[in-house]
mmCIF file of the N, C-alpha and C atoms, coordinates in Angstrom:
data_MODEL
# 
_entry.id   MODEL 
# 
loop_
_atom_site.group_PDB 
_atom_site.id 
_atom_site.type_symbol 
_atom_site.label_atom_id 
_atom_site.label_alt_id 
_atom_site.label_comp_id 
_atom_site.label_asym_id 
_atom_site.label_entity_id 
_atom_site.label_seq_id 
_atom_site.pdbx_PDB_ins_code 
_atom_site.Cartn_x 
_atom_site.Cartn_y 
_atom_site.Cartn_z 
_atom_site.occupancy 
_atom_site.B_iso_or_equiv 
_atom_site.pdbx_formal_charge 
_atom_site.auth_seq_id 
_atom_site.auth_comp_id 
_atom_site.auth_asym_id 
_atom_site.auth_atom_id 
_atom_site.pdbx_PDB_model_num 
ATOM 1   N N  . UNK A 1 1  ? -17.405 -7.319  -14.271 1.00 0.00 ? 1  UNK A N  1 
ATOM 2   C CA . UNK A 1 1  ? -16.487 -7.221  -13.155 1.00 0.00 ? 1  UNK A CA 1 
ATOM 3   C C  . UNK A 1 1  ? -15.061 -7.336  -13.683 1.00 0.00 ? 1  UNK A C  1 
ATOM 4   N N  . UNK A 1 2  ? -14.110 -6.583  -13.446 1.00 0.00 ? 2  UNK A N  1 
ATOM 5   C CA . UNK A 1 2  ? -12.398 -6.400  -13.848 1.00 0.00 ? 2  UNK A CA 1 
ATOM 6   C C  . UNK A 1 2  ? -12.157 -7.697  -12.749 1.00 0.00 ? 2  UNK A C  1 
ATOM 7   N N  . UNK A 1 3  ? -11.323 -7.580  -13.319 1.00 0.00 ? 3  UNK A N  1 
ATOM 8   C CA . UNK A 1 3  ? -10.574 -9.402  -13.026 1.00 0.00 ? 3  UNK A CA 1 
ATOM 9   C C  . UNK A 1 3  ? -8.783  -8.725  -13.294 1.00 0.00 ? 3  UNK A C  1 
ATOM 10  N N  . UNK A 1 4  ? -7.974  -8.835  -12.276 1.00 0.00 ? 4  UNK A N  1 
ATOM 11  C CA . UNK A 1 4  ? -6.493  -8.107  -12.389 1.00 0.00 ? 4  UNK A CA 1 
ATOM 12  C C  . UNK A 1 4  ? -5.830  -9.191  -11.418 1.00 0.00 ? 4  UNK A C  1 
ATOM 13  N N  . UNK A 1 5  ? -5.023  -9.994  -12.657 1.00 0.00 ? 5  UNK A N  1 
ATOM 14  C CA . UNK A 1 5  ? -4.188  -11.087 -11.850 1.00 0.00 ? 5  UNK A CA 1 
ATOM 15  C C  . UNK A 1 5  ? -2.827  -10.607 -11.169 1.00 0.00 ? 5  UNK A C  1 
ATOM 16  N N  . UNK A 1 6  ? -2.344  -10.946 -9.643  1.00 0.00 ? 6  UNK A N  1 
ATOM 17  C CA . UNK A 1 6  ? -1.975  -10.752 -8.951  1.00 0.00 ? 6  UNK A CA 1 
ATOM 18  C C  . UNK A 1 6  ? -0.638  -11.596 -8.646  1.00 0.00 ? 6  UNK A C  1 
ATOM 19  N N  . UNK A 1 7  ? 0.215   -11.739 -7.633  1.00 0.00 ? 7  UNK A N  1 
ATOM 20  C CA . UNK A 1 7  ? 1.026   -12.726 -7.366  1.00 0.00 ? 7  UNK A CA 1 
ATOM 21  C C  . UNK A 1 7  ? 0.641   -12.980 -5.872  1.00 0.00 ? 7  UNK A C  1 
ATOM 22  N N  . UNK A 1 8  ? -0.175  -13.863 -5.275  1.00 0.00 ? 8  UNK A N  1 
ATOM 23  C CA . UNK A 1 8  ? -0.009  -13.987 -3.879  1.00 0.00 ? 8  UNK A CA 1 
ATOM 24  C C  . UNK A 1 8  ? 1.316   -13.803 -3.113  1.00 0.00 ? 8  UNK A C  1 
ATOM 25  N N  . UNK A 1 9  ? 1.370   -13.609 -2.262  1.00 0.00 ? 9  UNK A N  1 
ATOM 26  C CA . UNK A 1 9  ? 2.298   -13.729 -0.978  1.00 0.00 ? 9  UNK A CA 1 
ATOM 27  C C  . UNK A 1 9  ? 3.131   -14.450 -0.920  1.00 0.00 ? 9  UNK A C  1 
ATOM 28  N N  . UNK A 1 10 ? 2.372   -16.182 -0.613  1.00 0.00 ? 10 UNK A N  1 
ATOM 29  C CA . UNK A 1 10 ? 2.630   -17.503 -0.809  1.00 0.00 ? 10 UNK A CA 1 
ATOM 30  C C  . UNK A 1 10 ? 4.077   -17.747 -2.219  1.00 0.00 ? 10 UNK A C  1 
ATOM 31  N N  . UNK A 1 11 ? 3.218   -16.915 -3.314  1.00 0.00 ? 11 UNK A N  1 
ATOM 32  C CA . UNK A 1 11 ? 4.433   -16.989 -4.542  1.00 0.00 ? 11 UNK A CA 1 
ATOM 33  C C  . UNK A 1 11 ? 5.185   -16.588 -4.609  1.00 0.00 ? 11 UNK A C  1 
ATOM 34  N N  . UNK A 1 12 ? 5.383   -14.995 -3.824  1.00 0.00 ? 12 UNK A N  1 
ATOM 35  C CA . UNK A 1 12 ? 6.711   -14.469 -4.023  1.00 0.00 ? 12 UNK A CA 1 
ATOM 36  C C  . UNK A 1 12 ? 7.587   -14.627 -4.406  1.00 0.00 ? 12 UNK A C  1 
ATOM 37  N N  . UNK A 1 13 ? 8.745   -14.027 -5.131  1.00 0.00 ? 13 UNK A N  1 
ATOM 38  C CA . UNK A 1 13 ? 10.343  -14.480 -5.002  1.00 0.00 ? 13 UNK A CA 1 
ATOM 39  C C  . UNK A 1 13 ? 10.630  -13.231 -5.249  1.00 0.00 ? 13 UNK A C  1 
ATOM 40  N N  . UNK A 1 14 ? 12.356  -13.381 -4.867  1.00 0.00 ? 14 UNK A N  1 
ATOM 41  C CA . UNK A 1 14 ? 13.045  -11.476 -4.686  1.00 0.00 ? 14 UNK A CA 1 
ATOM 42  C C  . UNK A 1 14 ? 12.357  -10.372 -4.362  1.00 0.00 ? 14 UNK A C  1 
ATOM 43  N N  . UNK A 1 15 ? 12.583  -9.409  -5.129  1.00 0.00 ? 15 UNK A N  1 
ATOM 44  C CA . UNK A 1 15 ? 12.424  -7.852  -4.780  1.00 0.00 ? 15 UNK A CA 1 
ATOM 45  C C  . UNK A 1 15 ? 10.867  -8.049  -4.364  1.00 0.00 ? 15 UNK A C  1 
ATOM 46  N N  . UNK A 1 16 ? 9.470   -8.580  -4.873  1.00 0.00 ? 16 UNK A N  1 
ATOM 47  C CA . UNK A 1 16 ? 8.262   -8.912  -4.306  1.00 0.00 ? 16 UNK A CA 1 
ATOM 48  C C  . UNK A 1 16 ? 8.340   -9.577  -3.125  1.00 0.00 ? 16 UNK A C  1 
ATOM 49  N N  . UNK A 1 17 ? 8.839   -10.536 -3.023  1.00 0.00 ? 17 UNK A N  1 
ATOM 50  C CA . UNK A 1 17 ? 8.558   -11.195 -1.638  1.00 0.00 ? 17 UNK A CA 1 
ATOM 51  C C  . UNK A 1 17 ? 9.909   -10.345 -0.270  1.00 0.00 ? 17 UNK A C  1 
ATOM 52  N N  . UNK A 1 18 ? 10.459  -9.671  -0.982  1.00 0.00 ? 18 UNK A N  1 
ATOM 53  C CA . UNK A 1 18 ? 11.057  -8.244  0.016   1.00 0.00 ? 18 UNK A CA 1 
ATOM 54  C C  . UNK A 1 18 ? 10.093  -7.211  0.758   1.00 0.00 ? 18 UNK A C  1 
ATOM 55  N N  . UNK A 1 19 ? 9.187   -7.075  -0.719  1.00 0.00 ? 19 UNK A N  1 
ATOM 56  C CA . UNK A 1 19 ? 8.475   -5.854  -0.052  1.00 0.00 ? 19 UNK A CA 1 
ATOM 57  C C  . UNK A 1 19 ? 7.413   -6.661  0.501   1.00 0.00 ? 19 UNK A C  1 
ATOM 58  N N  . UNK A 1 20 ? 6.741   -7.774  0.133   1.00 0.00 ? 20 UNK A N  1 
ATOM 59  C CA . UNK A 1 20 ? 5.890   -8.456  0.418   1.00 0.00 ? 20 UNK A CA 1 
ATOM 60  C C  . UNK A 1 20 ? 6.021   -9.218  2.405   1.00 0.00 ? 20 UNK A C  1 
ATOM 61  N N  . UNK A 1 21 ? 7.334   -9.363  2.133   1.00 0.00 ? 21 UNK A N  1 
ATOM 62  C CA . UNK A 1 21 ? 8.094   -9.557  3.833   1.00 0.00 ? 21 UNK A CA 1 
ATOM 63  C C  . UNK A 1 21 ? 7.699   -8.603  4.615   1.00 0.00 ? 21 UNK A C  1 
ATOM 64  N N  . UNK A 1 22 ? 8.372   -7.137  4.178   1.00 0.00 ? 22 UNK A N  1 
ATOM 65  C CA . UNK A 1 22 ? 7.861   -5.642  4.396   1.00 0.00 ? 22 UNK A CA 1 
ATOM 66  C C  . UNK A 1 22 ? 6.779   -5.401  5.501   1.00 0.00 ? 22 UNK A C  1 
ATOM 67  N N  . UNK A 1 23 ? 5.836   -5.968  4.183   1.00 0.00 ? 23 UNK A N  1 
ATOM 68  C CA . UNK A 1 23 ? 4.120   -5.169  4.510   1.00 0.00 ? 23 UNK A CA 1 
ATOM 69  C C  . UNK A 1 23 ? 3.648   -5.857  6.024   1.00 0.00 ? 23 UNK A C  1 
ATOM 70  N N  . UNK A 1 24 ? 3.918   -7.194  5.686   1.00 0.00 ? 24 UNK A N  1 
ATOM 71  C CA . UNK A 1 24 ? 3.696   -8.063  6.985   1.00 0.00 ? 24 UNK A CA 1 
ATOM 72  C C  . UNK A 1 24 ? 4.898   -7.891  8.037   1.00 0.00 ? 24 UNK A C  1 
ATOM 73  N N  . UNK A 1 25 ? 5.804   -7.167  8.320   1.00 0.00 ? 25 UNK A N  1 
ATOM 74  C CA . UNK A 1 25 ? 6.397   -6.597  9.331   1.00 0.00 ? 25 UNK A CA 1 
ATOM 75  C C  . UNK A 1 25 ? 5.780   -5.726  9.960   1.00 0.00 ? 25 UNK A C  1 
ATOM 76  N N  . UNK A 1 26 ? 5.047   -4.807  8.882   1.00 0.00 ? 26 UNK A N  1 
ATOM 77  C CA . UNK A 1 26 ? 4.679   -3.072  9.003   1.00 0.00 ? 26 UNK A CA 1 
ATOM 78  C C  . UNK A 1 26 ? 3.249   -3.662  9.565   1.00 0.00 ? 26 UNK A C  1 
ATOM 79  N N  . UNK A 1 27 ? 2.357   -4.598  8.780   1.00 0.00 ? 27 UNK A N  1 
ATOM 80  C CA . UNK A 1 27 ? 0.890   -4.396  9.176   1.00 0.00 ? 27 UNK A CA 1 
ATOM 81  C C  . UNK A 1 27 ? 0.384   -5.665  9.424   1.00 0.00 ? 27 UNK A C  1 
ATOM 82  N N  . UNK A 1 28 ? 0.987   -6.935  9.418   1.00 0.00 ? 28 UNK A N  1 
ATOM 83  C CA . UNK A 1 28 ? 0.674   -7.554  10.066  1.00 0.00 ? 28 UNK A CA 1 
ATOM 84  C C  . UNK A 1 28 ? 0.022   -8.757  9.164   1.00 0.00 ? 28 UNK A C  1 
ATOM 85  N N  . UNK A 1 29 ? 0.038   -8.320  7.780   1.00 0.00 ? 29 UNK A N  1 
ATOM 86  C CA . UNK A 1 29 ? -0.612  -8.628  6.310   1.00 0.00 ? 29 UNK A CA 1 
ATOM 87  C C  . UNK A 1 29 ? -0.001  -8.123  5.278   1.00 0.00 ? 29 UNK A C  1 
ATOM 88  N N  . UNK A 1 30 ? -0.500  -9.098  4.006   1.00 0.00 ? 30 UNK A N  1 
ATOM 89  C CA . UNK A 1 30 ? 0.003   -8.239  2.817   1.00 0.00 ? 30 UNK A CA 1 
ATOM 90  C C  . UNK A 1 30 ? -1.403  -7.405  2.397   1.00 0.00 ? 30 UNK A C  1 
ATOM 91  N N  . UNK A 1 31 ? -2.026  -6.568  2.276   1.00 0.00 ? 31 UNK A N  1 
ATOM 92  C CA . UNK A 1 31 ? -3.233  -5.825  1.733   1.00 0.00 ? 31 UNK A CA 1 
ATOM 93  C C  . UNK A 1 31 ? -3.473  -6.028  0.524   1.00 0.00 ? 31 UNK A C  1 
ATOM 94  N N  . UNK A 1 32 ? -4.379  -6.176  -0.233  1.00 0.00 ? 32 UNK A N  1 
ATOM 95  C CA . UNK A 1 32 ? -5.190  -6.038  -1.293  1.00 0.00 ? 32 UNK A CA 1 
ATOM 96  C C  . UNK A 1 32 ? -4.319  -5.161  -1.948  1.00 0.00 ? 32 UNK A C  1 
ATOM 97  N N  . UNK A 1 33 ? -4.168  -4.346  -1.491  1.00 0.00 ? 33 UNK A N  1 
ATOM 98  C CA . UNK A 1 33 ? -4.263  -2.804  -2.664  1.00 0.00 ? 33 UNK A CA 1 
ATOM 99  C C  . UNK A 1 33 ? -2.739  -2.776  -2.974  1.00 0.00 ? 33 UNK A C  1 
ATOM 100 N N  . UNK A 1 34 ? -2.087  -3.430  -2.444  1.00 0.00 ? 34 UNK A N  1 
ATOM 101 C CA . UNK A 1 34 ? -0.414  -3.845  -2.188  1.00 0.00 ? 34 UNK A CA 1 
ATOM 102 C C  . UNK A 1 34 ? -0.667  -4.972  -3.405  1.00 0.00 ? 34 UNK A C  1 
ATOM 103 N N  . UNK A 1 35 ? -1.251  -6.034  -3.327  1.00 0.00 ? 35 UNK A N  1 
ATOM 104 C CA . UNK A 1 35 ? -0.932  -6.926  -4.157  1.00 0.00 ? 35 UNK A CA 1 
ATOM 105 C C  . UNK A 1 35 ? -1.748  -6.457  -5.539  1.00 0.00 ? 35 UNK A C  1 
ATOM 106 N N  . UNK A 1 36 ? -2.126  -5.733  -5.852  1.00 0.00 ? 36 UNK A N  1 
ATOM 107 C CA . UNK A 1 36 ? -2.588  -5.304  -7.060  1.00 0.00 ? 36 UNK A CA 1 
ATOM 108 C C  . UNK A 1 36 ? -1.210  -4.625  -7.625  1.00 0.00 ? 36 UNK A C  1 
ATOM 109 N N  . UNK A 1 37 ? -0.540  -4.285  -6.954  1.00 0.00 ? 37 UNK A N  1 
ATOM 110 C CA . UNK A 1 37 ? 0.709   -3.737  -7.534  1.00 0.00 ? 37 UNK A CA 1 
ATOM 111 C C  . UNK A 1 37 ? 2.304   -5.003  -7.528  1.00 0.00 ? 37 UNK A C  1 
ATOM 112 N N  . UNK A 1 38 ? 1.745   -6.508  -7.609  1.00 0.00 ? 38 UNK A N  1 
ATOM 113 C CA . UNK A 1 38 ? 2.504   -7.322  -7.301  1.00 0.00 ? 38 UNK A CA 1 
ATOM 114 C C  . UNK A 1 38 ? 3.552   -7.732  -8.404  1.00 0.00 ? 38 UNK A C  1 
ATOM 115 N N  . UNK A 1 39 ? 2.575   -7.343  -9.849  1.00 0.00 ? 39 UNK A N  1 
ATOM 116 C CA . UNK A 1 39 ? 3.766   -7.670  -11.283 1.00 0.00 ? 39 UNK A CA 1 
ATOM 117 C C  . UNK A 1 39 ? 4.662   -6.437  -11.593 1.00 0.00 ? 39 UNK A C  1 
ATOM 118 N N  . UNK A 1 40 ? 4.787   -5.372  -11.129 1.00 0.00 ? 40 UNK A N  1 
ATOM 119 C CA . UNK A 1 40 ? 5.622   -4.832  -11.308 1.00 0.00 ? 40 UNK A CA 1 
ATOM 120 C C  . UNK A 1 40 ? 6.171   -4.193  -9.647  1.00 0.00 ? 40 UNK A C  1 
ATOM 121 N N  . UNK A 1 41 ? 7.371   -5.085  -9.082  1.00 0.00 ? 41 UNK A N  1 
ATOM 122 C CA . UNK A 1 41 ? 7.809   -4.671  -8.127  1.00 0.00 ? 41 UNK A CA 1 
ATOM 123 C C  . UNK A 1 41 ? 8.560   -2.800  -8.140  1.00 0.00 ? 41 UNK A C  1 
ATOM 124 N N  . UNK A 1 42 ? 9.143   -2.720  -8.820  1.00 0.00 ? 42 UNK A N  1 
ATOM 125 C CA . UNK A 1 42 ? 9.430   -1.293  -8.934  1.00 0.00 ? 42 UNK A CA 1 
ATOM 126 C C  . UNK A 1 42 ? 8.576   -0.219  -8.781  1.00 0.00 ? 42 UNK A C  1 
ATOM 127 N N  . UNK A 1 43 ? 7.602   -0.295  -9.097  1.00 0.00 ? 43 UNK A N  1 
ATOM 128 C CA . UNK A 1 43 ? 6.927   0.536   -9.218  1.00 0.00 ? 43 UNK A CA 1 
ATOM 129 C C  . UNK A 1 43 ? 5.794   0.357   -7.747  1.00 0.00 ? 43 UNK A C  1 
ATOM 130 N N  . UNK A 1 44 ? 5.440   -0.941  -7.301  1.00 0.00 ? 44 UNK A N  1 
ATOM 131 C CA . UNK A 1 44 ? 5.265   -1.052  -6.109  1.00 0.00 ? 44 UNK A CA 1 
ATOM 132 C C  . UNK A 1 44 ? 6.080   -0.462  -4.844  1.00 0.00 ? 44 UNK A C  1 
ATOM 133 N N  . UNK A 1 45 ? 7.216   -0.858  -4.699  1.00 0.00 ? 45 UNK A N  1 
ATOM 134 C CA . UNK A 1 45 ? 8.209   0.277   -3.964  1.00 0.00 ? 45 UNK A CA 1 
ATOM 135 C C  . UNK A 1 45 ? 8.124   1.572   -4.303  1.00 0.00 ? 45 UNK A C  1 
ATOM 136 N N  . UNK A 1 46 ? 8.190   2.297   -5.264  1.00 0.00 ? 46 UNK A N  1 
ATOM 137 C CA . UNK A 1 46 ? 7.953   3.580   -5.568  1.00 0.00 ? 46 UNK A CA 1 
ATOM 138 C C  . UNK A 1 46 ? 6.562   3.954   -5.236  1.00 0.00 ? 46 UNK A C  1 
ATOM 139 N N  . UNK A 1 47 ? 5.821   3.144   -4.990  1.00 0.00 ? 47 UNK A N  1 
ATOM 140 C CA . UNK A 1 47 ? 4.379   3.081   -4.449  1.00 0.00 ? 47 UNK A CA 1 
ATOM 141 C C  . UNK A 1 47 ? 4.404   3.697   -2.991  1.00 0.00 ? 47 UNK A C  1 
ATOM 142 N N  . UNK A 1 48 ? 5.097   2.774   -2.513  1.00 0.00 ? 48 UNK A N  1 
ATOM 143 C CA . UNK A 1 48 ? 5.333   2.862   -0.983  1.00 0.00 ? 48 UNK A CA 1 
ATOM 144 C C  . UNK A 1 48 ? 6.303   4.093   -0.550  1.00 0.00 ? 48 UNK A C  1 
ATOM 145 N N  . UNK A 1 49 ? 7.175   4.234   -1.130  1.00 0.00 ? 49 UNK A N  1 
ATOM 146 C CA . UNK A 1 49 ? 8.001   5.196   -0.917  1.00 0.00 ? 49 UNK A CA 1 
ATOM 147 C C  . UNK A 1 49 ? 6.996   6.682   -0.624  1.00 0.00 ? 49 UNK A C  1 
ATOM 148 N N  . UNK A 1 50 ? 6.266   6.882   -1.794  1.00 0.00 ? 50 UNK A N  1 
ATOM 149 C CA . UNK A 1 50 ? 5.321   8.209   -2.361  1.00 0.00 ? 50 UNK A CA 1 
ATOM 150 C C  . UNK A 1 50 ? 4.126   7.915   -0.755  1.00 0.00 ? 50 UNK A C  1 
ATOM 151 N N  . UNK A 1 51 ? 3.621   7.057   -0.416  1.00 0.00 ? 51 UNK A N  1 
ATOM 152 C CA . UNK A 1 51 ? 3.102   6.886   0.583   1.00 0.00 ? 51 UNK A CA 1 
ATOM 153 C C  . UNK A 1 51 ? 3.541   7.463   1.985   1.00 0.00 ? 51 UNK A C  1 
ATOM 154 N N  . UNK A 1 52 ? 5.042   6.682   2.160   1.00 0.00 ? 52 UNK A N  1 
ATOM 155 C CA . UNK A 1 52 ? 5.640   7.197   2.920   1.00 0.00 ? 52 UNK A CA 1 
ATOM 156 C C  . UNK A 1 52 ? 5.999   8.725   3.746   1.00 0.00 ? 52 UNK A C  1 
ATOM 157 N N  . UNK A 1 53 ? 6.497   9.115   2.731   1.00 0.00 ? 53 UNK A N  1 
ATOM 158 C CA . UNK A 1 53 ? 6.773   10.557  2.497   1.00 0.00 ? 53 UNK A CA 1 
ATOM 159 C C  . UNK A 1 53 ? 5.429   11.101  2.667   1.00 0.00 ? 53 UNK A C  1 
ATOM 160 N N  . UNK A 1 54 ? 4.242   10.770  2.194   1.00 0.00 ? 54 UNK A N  1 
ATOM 161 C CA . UNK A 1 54 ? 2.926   11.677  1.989   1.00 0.00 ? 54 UNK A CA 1 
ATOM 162 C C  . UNK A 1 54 ? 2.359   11.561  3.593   1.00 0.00 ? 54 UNK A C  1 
ATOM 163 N N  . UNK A 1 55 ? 2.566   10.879  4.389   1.00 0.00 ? 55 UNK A N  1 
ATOM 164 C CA . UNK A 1 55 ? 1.597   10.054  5.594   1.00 0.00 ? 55 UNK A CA 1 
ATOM 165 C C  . UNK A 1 55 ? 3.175   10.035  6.422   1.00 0.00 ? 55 UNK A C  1 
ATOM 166 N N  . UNK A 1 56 ? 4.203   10.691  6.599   1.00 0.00 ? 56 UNK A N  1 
ATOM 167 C CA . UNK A 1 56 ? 5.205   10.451  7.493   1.00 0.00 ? 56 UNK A CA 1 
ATOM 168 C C  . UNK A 1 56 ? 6.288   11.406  7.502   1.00 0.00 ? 56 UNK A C  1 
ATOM 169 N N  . UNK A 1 57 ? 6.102   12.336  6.218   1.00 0.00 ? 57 UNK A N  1 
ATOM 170 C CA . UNK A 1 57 ? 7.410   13.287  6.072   1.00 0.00 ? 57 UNK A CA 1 
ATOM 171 C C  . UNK A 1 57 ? 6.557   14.316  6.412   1.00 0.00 ? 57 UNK A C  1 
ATOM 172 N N  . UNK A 1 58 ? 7.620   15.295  6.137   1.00 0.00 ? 58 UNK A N  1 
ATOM 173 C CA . UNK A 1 58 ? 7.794   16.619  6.948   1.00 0.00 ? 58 UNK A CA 1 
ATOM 174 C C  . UNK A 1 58 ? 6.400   17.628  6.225   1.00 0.00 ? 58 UNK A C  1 
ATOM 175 N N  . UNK A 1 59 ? 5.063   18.152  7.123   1.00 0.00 ? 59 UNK A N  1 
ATOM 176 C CA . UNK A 1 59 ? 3.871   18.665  6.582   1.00 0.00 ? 59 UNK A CA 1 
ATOM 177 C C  . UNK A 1 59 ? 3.532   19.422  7.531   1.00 0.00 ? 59 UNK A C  1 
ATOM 178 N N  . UNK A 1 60 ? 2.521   20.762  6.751   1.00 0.00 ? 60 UNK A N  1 
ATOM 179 C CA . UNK A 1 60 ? 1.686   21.224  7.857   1.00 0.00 ? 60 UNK A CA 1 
ATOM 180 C C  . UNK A 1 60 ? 0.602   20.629  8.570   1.00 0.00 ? 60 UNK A C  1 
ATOM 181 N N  . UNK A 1 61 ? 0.083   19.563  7.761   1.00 0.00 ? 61 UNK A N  1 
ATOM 182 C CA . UNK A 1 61 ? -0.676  18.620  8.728   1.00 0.00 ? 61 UNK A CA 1 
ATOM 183 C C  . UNK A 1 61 ? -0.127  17.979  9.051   1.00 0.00 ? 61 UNK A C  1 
ATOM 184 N N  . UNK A 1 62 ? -0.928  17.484  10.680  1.00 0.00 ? 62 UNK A N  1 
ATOM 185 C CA . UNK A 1 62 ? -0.489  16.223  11.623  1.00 0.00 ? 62 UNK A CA 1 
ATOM 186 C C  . UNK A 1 62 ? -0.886  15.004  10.877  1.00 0.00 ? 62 UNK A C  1 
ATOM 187 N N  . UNK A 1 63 ? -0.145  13.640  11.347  1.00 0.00 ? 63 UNK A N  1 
ATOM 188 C CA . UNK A 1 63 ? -0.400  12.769  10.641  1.00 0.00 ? 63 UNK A CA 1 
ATOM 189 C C  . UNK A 1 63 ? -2.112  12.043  11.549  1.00 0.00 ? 63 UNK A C  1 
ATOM 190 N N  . UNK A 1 64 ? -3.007  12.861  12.320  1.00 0.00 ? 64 UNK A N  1 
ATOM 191 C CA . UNK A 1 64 ? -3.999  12.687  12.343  1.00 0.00 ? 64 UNK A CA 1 
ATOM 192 C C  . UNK A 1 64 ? -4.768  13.251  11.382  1.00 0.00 ? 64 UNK A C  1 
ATOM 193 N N  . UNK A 1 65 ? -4.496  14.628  10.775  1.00 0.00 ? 65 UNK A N  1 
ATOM 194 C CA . UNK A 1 65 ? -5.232  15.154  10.123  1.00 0.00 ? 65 UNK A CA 1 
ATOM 195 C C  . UNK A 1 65 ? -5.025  14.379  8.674   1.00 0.00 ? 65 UNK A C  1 
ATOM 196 N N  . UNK A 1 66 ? -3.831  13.598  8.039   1.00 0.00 ? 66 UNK A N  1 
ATOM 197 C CA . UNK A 1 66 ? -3.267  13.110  7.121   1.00 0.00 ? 66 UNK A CA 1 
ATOM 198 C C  . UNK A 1 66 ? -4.306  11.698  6.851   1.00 0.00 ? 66 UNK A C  1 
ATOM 199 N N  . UNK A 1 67 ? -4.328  11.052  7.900   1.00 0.00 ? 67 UNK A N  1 
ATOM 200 C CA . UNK A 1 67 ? -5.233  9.861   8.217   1.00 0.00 ? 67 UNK A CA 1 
ATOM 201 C C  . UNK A 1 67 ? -6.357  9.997   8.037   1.00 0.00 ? 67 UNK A C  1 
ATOM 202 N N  . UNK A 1 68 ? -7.065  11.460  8.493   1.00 0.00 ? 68 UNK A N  1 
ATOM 203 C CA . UNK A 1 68 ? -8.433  11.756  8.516   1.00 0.00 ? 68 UNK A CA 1 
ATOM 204 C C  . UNK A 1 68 ? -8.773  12.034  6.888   1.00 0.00 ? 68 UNK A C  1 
ATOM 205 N N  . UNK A 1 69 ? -8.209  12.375  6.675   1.00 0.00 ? 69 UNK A N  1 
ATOM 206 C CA . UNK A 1 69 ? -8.180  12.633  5.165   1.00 0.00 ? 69 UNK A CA 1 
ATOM 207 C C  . UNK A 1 69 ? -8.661  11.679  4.154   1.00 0.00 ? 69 UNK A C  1 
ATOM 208 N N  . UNK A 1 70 ? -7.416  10.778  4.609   1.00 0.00 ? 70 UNK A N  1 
ATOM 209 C CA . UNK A 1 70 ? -7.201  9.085   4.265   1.00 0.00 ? 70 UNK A CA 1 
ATOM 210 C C  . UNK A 1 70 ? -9.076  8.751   4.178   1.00 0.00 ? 70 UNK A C  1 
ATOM 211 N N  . UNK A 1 71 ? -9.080  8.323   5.463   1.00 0.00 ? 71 UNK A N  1 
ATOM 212 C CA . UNK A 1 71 ? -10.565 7.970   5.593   1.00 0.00 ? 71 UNK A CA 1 
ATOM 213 C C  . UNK A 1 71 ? -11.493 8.688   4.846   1.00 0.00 ? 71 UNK A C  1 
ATOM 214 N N  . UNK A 1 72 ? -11.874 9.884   4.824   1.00 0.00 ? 72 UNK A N  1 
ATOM 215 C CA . UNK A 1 72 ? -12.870 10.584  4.420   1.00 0.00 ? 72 UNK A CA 1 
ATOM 216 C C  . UNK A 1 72 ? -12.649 10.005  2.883   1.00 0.00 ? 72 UNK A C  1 
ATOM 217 N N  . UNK A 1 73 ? -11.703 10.476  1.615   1.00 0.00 ? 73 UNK A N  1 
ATOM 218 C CA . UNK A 1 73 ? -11.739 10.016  0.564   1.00 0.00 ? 73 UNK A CA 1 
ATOM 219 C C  . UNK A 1 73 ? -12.323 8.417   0.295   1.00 0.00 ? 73 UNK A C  1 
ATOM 220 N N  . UNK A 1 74 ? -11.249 7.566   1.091   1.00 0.00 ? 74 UNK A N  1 
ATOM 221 C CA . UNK A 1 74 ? -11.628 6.578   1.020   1.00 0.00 ? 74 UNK A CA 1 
ATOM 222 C C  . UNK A 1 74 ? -13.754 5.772   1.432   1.00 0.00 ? 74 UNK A C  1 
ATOM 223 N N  . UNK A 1 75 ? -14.155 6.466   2.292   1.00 0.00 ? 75 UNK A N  1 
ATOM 224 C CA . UNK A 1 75 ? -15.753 6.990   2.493   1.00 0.00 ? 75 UNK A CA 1 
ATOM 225 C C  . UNK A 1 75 ? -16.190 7.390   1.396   1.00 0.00 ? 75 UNK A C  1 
ATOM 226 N N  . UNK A 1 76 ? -16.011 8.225   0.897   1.00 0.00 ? 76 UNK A N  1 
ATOM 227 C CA . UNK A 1 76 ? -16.508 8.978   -0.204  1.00 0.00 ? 76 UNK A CA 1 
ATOM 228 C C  . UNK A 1 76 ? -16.221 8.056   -1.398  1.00 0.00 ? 76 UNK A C  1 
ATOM 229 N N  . UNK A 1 77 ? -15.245 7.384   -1.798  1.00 0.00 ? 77 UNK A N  1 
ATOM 230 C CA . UNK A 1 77 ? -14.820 6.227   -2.996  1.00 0.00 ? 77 UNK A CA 1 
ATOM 231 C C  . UNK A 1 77 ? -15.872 4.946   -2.726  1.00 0.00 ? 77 UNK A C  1 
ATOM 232 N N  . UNK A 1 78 ? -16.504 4.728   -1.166  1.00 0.00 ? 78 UNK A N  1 
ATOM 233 C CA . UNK A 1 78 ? -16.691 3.497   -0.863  1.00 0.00 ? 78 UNK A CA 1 
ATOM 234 C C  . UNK A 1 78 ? -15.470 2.400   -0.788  1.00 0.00 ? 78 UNK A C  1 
ATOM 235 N N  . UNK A 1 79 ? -14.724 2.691   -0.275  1.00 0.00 ? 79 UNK A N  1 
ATOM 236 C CA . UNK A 1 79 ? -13.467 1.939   -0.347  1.00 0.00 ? 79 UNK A CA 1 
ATOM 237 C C  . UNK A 1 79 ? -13.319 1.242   0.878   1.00 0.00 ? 79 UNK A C  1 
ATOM 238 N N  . UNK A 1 80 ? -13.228 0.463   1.859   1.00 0.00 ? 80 UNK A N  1 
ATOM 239 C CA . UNK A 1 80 ? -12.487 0.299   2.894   1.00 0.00 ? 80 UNK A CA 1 
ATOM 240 C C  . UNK A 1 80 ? -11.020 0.391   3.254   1.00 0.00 ? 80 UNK A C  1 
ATOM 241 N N  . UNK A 1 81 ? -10.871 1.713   4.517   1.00 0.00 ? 81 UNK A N  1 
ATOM 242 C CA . UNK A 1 81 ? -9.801  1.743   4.252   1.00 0.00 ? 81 UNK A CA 1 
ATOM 243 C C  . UNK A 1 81 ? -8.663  1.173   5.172   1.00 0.00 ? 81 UNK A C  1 
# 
């Protein structure tokens, strides 16, 4: 089993506990898949950003069909998504 140390929530400081503030504005939580990206904040924002844009900017799919998507891969990975 991979073992990938993290920074809780709780630990935060600066630019992490910014975006970490963020997530729990946006969703109510910080997610798993968010805090796997917790030692390098930069690249976590650039995370989110690429998200953003993919699931909110300007597409020929609706952001139902964007979501549906979402799900199906994530099904197919066994992932919860």
């Amino acid at each position: 089993m991979s073992w990938i140390r993290t920074i809780a929530p709780a630990d935060a400081q600066g630019e992490l506990r910014e975006l970490y503030d963020a997530a729990v504005r946006r969703a109510g939580r910080v997610y798993q898949i968010l805090q796997l990206q917790s030692l390098n904040p930069g690249a976590f924002r650039a995370s989110l950003e690429l998200y953003k844009s993919l699931m909110h900017g300007p597409s020929p799919l609706s952001r139902r069909e964007r979501e549906l998507a979402a799900v199906v891969v994530s099904r197919a990975n066994r992932c919860h998504y």
